[in-house]
KEMARSE-92550 format. One record per residue (C-alpha): residue in three letters; x, y, z. Coordinates in pm, whole numbers, plus 32768, in hexadecimal, padded with zeros to 4 digits. Layout:
! residues N
ALAXYZ ...
***
This chain:
! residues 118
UNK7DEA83387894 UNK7E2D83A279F4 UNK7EF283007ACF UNK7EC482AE7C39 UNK7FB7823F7D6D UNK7EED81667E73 UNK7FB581897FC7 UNK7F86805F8099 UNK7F6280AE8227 UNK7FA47F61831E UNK7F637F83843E UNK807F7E8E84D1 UNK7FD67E368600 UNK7EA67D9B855A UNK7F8B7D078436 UNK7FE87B9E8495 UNK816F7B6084F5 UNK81747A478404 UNK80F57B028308 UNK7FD97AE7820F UNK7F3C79958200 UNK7F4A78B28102 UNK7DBB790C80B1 UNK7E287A6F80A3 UNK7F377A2F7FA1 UNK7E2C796E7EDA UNK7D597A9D7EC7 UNK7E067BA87E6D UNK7EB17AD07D75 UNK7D6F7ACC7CE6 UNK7D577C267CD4 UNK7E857C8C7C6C UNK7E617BD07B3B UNK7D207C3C7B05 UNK7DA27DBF7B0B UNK7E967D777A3D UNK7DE87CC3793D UNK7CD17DF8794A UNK7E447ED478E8 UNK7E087F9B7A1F UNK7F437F0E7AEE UNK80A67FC57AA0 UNK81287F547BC6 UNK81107EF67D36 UNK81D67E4E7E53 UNK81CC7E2E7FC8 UNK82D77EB780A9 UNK83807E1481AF UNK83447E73830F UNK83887FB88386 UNK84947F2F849C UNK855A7EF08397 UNK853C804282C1 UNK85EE81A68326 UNK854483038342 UNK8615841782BB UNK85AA85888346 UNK85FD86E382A5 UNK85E987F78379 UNK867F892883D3 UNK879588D382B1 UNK87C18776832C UNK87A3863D830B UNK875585428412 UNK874F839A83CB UNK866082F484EB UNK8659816784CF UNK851B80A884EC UNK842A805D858D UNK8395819085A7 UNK82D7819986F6 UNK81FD82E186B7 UNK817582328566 UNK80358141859D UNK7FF58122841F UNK811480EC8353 UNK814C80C981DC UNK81137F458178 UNK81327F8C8008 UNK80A2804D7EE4 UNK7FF37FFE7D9D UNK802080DA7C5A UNK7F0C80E47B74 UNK7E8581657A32 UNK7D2F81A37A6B UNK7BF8829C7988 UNK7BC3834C7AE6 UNK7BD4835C7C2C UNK7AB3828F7C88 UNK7B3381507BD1 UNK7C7F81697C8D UNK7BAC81987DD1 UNK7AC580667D87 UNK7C0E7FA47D33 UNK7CA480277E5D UNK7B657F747F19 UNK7B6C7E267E7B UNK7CC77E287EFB UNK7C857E55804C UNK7B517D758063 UNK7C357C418021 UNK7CCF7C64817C UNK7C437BB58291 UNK7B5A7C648393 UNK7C937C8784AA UNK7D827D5A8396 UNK7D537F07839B UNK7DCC7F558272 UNK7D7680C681CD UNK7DAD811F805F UNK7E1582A58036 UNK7DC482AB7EA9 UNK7E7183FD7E08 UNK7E91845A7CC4 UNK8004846B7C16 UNK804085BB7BB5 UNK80D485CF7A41 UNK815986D07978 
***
């Protein structure tokens, strides 16, 4: 079976400084155990923000480090799920059940892609 990396975009701005609330939590709790039970779910995790990651640049044979936050970037990767899915449609409609459990004020996008293997 194929298997499929969900990219999660934030954009920061909308995303709450405290963080996801407690309802939130309760949600995707819910669905994260209900993926994994279905033995779609290999993996996921969130990230923390980006003002706390590093950007590291190759070009012209060399590298450059920048430290966050990244001004230029108005999306930013939140986290990413890793699934198992029979095509790309299932990963896409699991993809939407994820981001319908965040409240109205949240942008979040999903880029779904599949892995590429041997």
């Amino acid at each position: 079976m194929p298997r499929y990396i969900s990219l999660i975009h934030i954009d920061e701005s909308t995303a709450p400084a405290e963080g996801p609330s407690p309802e939130l939590g309760r949600r995707m709790e819910e669905l994260l155990e209900e993926i994994t039970k279905a033995g779609v779910m290999l993996d996921t995790a969130g990230l923390l923000p980006q003002a706390q990651g590093k950007r590291v640049h190759w070009e012209g044979g060399r590298t450059s480090v920048t430290d966050g936050p990244f001004t230029e970037s108005k999306e930013v990767v939140g986290g990413y799920a890793l699934m198992q899915c029979k095509d790309m449609a299932e990963a896409v409609e699991w993809a939407k059940r994820f981001l319908q459990v965040h409240e109205e004020f949240w942008t979040v996008t999903c880029e779904v892609r599949q892995l590429a293997e041997g």
